[in-house]
DRENNUDREN-784168 format. One line per field, with one value per atom (N, C-alpha, C, O, CB): residue number from 1; chain; x, y, z. Coordinates in steps of 0.05 Angstrom, whole numbers, plus 5000, padded with zeros to 4 digits. Glycine has a CB too. Example, Ala and Ser with C-alpha at 12.3 -4.5 7.8 and 13.67 -1.06 7.14 Angstrom:
DRENNUDREN-784168
i: [1,1,1,1,1,2,2,2,2,2]
ch: [A,A,A,A,A,A,A,A,A,A]
c1: [5264,5246,5264,5285,5226,5257,5273,5258,5268,5282]
c2: [4886,4910,4934,4934,4911,4955,4979,5001,5023,4988]
c3: [5156,5156,5156,5169,5181,5142,5143,5157,5161,5114]
***
This chain:
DRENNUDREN-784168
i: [1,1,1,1,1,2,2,2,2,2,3,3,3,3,3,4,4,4,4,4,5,5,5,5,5,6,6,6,6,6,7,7,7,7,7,8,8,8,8,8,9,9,9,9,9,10,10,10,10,10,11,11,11,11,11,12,12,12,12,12,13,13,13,13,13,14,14,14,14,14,15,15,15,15,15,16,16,16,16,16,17,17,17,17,17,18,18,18,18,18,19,19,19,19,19,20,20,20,20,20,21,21,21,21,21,22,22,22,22,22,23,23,23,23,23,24,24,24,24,24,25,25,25,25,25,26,26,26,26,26,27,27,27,27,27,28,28,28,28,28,29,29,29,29,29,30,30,30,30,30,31,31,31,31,31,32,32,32,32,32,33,33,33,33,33,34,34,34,34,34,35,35,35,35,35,36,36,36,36,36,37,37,37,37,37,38,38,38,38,38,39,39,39,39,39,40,40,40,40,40,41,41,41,41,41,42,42,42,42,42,43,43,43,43,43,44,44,44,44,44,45,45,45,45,45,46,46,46,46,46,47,47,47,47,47,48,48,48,48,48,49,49,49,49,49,50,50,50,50,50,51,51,51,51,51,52,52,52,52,52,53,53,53,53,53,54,54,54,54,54,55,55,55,55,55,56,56,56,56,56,57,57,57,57,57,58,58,58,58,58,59,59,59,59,59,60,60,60,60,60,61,61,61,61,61,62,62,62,62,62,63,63,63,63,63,64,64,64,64,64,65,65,65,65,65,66,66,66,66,66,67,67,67,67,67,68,68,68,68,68,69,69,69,69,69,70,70,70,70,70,71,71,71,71,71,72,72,72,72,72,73,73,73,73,73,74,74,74,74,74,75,75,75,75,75,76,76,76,76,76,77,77,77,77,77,78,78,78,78,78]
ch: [A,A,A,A,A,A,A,A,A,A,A,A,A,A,A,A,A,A,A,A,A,A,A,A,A,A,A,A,A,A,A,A,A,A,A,A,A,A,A,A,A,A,A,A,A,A,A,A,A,A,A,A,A,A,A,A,A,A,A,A,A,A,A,A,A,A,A,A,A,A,A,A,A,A,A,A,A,A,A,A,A,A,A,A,A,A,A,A,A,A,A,A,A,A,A,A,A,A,A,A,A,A,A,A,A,A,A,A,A,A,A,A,A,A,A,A,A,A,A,A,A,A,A,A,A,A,A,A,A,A,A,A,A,A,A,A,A,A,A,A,A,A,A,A,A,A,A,A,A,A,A,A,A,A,A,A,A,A,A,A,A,A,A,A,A,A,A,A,A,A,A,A,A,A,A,A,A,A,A,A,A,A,A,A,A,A,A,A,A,A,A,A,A,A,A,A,A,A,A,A,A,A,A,A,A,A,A,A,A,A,A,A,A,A,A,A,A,A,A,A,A,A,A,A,A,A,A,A,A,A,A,A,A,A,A,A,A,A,A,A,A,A,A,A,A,A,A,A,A,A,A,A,A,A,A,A,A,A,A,A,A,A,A,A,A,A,A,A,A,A,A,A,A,A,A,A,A,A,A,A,A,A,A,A,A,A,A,A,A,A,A,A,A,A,A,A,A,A,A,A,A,A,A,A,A,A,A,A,A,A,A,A,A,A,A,A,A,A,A,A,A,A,A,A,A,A,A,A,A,A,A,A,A,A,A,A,A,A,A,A,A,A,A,A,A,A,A,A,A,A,A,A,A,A,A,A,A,A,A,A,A,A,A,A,A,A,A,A,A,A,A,A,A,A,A,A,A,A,A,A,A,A,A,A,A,A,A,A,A,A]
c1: [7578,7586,7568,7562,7615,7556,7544,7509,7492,7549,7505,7474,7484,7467,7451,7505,7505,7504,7489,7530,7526,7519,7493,7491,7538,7473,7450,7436,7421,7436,7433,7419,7430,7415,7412,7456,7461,7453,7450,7486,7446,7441,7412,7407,7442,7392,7376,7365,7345,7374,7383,7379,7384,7366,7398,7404,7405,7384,7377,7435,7374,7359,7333,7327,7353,7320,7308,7307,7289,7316,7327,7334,7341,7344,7353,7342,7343,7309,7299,7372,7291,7266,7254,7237,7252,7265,7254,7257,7236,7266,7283,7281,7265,7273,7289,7254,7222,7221,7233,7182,7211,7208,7179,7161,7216,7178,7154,7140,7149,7153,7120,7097,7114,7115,7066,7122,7138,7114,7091,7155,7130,7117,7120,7130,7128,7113,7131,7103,7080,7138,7114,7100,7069,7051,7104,7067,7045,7024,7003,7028,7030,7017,7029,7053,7022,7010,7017,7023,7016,6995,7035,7038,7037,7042,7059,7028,7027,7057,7061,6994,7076,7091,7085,7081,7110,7085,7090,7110,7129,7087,7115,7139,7144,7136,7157,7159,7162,7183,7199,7161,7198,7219,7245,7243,7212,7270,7288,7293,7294,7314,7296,7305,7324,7327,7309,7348,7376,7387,7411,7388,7377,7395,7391,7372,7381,7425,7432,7445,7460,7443,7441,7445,7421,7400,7473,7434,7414,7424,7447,7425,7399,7398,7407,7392,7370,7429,7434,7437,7420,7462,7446,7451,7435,7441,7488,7411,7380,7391,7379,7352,7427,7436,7436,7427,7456,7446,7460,7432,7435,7478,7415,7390,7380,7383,7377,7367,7362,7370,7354,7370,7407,7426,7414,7410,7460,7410,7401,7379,7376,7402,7361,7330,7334,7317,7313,7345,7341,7365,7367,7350,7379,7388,7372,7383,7427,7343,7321,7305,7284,7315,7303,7280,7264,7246,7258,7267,7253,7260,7283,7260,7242,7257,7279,7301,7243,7273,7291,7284,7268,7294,7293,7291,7301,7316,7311,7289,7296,7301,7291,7281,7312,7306,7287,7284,7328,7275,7261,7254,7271,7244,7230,7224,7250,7273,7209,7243,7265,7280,7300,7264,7271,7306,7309,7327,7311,7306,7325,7326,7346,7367,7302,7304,7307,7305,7285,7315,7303,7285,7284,7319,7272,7254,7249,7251,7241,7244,7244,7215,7191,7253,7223,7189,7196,7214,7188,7162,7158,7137,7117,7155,7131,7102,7080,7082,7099,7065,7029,7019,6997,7004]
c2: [7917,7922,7909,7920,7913,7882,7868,7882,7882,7821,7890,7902,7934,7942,7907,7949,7971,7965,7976,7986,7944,7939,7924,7922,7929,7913,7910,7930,7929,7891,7953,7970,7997,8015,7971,7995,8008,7999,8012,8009,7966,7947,7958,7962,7912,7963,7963,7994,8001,7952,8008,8039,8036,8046,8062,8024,8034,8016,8025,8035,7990,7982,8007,8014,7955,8018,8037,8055,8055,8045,8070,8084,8077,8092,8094,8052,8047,8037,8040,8015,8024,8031,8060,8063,8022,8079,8106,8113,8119,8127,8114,8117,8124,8133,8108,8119,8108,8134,8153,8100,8139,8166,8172,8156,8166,8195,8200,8207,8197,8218,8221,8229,8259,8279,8241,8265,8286,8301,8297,8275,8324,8354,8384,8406,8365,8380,8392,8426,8423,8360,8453,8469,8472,8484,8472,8460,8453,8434,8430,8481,8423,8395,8366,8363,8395,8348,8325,8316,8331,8309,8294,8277,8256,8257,8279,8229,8205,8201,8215,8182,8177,8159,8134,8127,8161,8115,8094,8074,8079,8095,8051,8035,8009,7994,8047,8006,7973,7965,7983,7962,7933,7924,7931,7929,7906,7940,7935,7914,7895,7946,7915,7886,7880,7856,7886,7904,7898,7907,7911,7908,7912,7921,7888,7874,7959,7885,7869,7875,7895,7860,7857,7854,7876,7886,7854,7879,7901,7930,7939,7897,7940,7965,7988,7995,7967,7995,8013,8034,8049,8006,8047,8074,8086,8081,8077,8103,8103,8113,8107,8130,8136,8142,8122,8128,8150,8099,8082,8066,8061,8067,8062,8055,8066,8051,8060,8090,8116,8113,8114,8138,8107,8107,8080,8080,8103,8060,8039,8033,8013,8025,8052,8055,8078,8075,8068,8091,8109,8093,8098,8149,8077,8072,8042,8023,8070,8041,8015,8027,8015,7994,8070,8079,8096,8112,8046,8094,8099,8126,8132,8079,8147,8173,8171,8179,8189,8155,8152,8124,8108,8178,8120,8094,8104,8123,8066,8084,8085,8065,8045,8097,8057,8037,8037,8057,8027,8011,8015,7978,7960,8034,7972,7959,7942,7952,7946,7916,7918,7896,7888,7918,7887,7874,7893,7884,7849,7915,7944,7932,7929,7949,7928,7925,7947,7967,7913,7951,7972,7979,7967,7984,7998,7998,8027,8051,7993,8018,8043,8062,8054,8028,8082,8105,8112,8110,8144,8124,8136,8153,8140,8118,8171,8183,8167,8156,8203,8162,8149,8160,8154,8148]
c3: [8867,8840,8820,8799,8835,8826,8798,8806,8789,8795,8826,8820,8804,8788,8855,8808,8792,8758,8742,8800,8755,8729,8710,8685,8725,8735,8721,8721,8702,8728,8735,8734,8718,8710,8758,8715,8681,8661,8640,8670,8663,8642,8631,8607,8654,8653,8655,8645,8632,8678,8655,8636,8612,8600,8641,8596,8573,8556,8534,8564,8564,8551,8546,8524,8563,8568,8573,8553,8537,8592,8553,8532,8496,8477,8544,8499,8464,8461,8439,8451,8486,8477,8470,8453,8494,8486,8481,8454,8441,8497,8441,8421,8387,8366,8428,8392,8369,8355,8367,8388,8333,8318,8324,8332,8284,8318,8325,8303,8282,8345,8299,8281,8259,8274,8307,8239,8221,8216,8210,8192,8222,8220,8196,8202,8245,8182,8162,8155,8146,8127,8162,8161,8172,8161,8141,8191,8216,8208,8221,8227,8189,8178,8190,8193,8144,8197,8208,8179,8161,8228,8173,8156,8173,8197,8140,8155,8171,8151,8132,8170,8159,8151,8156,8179,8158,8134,8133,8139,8126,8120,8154,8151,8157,8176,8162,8140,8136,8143,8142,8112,8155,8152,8135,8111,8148,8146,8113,8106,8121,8108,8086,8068,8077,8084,8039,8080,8074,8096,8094,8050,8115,8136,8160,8166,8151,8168,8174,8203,8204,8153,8231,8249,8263,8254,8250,8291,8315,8304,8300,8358,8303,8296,8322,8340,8284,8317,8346,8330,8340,8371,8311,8309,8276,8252,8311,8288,8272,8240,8219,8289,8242,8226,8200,8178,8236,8206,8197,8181,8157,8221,8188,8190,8170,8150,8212,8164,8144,8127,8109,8148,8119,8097,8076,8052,8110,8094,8082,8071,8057,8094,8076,8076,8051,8033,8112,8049,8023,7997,7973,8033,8010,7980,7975,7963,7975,7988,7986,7984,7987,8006,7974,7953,7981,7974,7933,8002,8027,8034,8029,8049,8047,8057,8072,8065,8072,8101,8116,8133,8122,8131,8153,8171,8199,8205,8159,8216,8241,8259,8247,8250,8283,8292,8319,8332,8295,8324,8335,8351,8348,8316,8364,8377,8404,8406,8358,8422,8432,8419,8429,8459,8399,8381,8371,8357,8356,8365,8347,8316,8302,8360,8312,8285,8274,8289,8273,8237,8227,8201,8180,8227,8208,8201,8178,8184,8225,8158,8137,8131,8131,8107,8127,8131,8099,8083,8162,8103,8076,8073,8080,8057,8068,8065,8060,8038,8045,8070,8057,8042,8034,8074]
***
């Protein structure tokens, strides 16, 4: 039982690294985005929704989370 639950442990960490946004595509043009720390978003970033909300009322398109503390992290056009 306790190696199954490290190795669920071990998936989902997996998967909140995958996570990451990728490169925005808008009418077959790359755009680069920019992004910085939020100011104001507070604790581990698990849900990217939540993330975004905070990032646009801090002026930002959207936000995401990302690295493996799950910070988050706000985008913007360059």
């Amino acid at each position: 039982m306790d190696r199954s639950i490290r190795l669920a442990a071990f998936l989902l960490v997996l998967v909140l690294m995958g996570t990451e946004m990728g490169p925005t595509i808008v009418a077959g043009e790359n755009l680069r985005t920019c992004d910085s720390p939020s100011g104001k978003f507070k604790g581990p970033c698990i849900i990217s929704s939540n993330c975004a909300l905070t990032c646009q009322k801090e002026g930002f398109a959207g936000g995401h989370c990302r690295d493996f503390l799950r910070k988050c992290y706000c985008a913007k056009p360059c």
